[in-house]
C-alpha positions in Angstrom: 68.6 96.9 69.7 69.8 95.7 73.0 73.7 96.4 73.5 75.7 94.3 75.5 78.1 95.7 77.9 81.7 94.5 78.1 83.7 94.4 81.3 86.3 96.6 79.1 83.2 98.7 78.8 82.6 99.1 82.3 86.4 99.5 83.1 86.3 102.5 80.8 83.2 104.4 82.1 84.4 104.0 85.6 87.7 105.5 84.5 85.8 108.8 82.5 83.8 109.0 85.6 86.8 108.9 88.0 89.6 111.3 85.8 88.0 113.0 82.8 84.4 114.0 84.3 86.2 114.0 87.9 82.8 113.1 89.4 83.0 111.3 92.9 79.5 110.2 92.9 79.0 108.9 89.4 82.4 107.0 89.8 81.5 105.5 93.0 78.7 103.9 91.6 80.3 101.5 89.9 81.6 100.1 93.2 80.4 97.7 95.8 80.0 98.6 99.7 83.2 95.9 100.0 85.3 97.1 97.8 89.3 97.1 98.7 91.6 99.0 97.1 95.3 99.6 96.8 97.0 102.4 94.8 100.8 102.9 93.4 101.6 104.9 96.5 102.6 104.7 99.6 99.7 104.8 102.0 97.2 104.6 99.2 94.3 102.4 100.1 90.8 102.0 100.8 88.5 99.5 102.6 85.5 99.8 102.1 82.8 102.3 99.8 83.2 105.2 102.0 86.9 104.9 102.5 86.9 104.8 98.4 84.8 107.8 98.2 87.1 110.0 100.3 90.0 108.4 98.2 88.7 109.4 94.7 87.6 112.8 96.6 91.1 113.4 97.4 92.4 112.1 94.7 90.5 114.7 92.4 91.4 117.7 94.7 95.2 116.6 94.3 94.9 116.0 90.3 94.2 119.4 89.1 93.6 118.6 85.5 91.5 115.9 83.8 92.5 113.3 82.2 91.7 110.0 80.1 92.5 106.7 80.0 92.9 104.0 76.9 92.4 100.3 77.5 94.3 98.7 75.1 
């Protein structure tokens, strides 16, 4: 049986990818080469996939423990 994928779905694999598996790569996949991006901080953005990349990168080195996320 053929399981049809939610845009909730997606939201919350990119999330385990990004803060619970803390896995650059696998998160990054979700993304486009476009892809802009703004965070809550100052001087947090990102144009562009490899801009991202280095963003989520850095973002895990800063973040030193895991952590999950509930859409709700």
């Amino acid at each position: 049986m053929e399981r049809n994928t939610t845009a909730g779905d997606t939201v919350q694999a990119f999330c385990r990818s990004w803060f619970e598996e803390r896995d650059e790569e696998a998160a990054a996949r979700f993304l486009s080469e476009d892809v802009d991006f703004v965070g809550t901080g100052r001087d947090e953005f990102a144009f562009g996939l490899g801009e991202m990349k280095e963003y989520i990168r850095q973002d895990i080195r800063e973040i030193l423990e895991p952590f999950a996320c509930s859409l709700i």
